[in-house]
N, C-alpha and C positions, 0 to 999 in steps of 0.2 A: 549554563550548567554551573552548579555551586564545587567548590573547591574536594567536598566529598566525593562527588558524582564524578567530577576529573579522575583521580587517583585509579581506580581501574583502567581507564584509558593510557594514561600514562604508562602505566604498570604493561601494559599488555603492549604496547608498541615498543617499551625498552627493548624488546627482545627481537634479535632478526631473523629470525625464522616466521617471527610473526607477522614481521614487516612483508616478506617475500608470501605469505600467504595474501594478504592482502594488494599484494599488484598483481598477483594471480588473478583474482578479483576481479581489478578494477578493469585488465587487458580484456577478461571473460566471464562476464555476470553469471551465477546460479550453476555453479561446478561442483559436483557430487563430492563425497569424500575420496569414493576412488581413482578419481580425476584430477585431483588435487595430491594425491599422494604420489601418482602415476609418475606427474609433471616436477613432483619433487624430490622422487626415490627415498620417502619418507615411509615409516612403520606408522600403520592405520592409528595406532594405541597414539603414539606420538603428535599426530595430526589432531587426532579427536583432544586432546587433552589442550594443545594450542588452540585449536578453532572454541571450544567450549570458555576458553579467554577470553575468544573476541567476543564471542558472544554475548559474557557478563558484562562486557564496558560498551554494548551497544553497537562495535565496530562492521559488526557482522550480523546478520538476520538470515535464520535456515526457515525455510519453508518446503514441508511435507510434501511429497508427491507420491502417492503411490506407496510403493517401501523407501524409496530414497529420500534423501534431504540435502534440496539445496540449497545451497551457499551465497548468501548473496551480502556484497560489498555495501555499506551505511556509511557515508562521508560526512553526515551531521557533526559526528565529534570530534572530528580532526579540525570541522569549520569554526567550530564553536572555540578551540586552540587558537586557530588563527585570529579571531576576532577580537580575543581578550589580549592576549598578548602580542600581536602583530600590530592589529591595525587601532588599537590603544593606541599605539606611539610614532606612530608612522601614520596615519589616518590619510590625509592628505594622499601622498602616494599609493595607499595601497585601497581608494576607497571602492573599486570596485568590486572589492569581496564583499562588503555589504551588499552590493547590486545583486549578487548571485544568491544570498541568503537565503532566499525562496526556493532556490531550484536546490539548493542543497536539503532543505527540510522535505522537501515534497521530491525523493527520486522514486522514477518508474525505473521498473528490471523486470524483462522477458526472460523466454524460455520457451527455444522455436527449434528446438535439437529433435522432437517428436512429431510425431503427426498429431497429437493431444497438443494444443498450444493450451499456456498461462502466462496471461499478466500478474503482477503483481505492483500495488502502490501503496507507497507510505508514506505518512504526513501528522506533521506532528501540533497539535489544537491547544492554546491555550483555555480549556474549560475542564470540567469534570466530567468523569464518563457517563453518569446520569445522563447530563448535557445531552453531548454525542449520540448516548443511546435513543435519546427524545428528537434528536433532528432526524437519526435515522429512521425511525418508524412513525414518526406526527405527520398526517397527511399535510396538513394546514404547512407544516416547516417544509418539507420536501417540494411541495407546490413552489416555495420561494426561492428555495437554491437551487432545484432541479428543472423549474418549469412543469413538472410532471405531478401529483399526487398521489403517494405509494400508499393503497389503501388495504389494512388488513387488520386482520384483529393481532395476527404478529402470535400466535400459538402453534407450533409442529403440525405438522401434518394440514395446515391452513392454506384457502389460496392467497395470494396475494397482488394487485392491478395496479398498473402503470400509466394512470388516467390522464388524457391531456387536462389543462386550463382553461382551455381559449374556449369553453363554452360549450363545444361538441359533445362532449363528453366521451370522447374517443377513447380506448383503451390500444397503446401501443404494445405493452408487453406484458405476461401473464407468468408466472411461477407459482410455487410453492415452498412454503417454509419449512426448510428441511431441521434444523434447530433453531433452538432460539434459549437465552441462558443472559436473561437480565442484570448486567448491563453493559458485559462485555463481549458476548459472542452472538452472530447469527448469522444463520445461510441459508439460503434462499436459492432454488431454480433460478434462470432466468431466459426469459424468451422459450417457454417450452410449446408453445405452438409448431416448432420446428421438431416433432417427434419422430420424423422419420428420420434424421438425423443421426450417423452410427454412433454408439456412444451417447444416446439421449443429450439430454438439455445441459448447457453452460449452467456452473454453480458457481454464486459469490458466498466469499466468506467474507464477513467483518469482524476485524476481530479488535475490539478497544481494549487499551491497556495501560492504566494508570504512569505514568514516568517523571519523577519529581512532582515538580506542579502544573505540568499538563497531560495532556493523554498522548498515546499515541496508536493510530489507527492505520492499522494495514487491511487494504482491502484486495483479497486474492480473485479473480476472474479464474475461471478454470473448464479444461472441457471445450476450449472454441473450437469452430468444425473448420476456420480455414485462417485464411491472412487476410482478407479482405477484415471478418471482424475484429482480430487482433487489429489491425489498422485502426479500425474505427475506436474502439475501447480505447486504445490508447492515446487516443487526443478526446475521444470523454470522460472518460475517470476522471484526469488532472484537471479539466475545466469544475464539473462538478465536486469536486470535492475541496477545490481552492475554495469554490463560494460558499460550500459549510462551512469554513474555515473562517470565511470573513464572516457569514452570517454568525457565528458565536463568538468569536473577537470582536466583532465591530456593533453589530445589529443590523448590519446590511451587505448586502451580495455586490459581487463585483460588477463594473459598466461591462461585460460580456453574452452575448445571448445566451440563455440556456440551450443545454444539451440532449437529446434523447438521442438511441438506440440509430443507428445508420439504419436506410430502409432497405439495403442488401442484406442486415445481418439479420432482418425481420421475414427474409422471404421464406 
């Protein structure tokens, strides 16, 4: 992060209320406002006006639910603190904060308080959101970080197939394109073969969004009917979405098998 892009951070962690919002946080990911105020005998006005801080310096990411919005803790900037000025000068002893670099960019945060579960994952791409928007919707790209071919024309109201590779021509999962808003938004059904299902079909939202000079792309899962699929999602998101990651940084996907959909979440 450049020395502009600090100064919010800084600015917003000076302060210890804002500090204490954030171990709130970190003890319990995706905490309402009134849950948060509850735990701090703080005035809602007061709360909203601190978290709308974190927010601007990136510390913090609200994600919609419903009427609520929750709360969730972003450790990226605090890492990116440490990096410049900790382990600059101290390297040696402190190198394993580099080690963890990845897992700080790329955090998963649930939300398993409801019988409605939601994932949530962020992760931050050296490319442009053109880019991004092009690996998410190019059959031919998908095929190579996902394993799968996501085929659609990518218009509202479209369907959209989850083709295998290996030749078959299988189709594992099937939706529709609920928006779509070139080149930073799209949502999509997914696995809606499950339509008896109370509450219809899981929906992902992509949402890309420029940040300095990378992007960064939070992809919400929403709507799972249990914990077996939250389970599964949550160790395939972060595998596929590290290998877009290296497919646009590198040119190439990671030595990891590709991922599809668990065949419990498909029953």
């Amino acid at each position: 992060m450049t020395d502009e892009a600090l100064g919010p951070v800084f600015k917003a962690l000076a302060d210890p209320t804002r500090r204490v919002l954030l171990d709130r946080l970190r003890d319990r990911n995706g905490q309402t406002l009134t849950e948060l105020c509850g735990s701090l005998q703080m005035a809602r006005q007061s709360a909203t006006q601190h978290l709308d801080l974190l927010a601007k310096a990136d510390l913090v990411y609200v994600v919609r639910q419903g009427r609520e919005r929750l709360h969730y803790l972003n450790p990226a900037p605090i890492h990116e603190i440490g990096e410049r000025w900790i382990a600059a000068y101290d390297a040696p002893r402190l190198a394993t904060i580099s080690a963890i670099k990845n897992r700080a960019e790329e955090y998963a945060m649930t939300d398993t308080r409801t019988s409605v579960l939601t994932y949530v994952y962020v992760t931050y791409i050296r490319a442009s959101s053109e880019d991004v928007w092009q690996a998410l919707t190019d059959a031919d790209l998908t095929a190579r970080y996902w394993g799968h071919a996501n085929v659609s024309d990518w218009q509202p109201g479209s369907p959209w197939e989850h083709r295998r590779v290996d030749g078959s021509g299988a189709i594992d999962v099937t939706g529709m394109v609920l928006e779509a808003e070139p080149p930073t938004r799209l949502v999509i059904t997914f696995a809606d073969s499950d339509d008896d299902k109370p509450g219809g079909p899981s929906v992902v939202t992509f949402l890309v969004e420029p940040h300095e000079n990378i992007v960064r792309l939070t992809v919400t899962h929403e709507n799972l009917p249990n914990t077996d699929m939250l389970n599964g999602i949550s160790r395939g998101w972060p595998a596929v979405l590290a290998n877009l990651k290296s497919l646009l940084e590198t040119g190439d996907i990671l030595p990891t098998a590709p991922w599809s959909m668990p065949e419990r979440s498909r029953a």
